[in-house]
N, C-alpha and C positions, 0 to 999 in steps of 0.2 A: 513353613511360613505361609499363611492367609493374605494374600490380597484380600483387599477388600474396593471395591468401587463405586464411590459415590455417585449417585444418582443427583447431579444437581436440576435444579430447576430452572424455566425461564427467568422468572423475578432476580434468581441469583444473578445470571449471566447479566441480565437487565443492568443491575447494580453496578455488576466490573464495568460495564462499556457507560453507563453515566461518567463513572468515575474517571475512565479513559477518554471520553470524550471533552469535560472541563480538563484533564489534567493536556492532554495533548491537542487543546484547542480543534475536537473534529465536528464537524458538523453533520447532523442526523435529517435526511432529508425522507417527510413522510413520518405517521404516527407510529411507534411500535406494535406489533401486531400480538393478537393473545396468540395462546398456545392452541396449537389445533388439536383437534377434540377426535377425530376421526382420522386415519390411515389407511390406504388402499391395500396395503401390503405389511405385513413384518419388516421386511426389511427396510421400509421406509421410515418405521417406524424408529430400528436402529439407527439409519443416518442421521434423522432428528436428533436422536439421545448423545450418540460420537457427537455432530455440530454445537448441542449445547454444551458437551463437556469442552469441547476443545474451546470456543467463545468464551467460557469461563475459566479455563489454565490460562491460555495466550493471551486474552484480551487483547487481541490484533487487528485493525481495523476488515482484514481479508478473512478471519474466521469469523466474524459478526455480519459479513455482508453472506456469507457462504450459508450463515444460520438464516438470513434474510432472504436468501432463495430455496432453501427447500421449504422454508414457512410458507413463503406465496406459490411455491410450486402445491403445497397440496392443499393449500385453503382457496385458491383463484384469487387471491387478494393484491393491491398495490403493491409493488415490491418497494421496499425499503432499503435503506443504502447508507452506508455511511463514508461520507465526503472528508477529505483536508478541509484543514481551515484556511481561512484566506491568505495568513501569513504566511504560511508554507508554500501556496499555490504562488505568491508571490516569489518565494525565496527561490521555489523552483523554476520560476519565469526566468528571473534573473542568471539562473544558471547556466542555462540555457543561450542567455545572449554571451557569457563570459565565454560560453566553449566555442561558437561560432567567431568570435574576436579571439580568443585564444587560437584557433586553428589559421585565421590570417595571418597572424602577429608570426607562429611555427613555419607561415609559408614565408613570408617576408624575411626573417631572419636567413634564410636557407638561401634566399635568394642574392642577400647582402654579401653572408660569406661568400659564396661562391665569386660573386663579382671581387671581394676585395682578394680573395686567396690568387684568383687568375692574376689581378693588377700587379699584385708584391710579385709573383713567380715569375711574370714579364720584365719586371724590373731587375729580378735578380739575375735573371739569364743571358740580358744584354752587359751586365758589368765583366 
């Protein structure tokens, strides 16, 4: 049995992460960059090829940002980025303050039993 492995291209990749970006509200900071035309090395040339395939299976904000640094790693160019959307950065704010009030609330509770467990055991040891 042939594998076979497609060679996809930037445009494709392009495409899923449009589509990932309206569907999961992300925000693309900086223009997309073309494809570079030149490579110091072979094997950089492979990490290009790996990064566009993987940015095209996963369409995951962290293999589109990875394709956005080996592009500017070998063109010298602005590095590109792809950002959460505000709703999320929001939702994650929020989160954040629920675990810090959540871990008081864990300490206060700890605190109560113990005061009320000591109260009853005093009480019952003097009957």
């Amino acid at each position: 049995m042939e594998t076979i492995n497609k060679q996809y291209t930037i445009n494709e990749a392009y495409g899923v992460l449009k589509q990932n970006a309206e569907k999961y509200d992300w925000e693309i900071s900086g223009e997309l960059p073309t494809e570079p035309t030149h490579f110091d090395s072979n094997n950089q040339r492979k990490k290009y090829n790996k990064a566009i395939q993987k940015a095209y299976k996963k369409g995951s904000r962290r293999a589109f940002n990875s394709l956005f640094y080996i592009i500017s790693r070998n063109t010298k160019d602005d590095k590109v980025s792809v950002n959460l959307g505000q709703k999320e950065l929001e939702i994650q704010r929020k989160r954040k303050v629920w675990k810090k009030i959540q871990a008081e609330a864990d300490k206060a509770l700890v605190e109560y039993k113990e005061e009320k467990g000591n109260f009853y055991k005093n009480i019952l040891n003097k009957i």
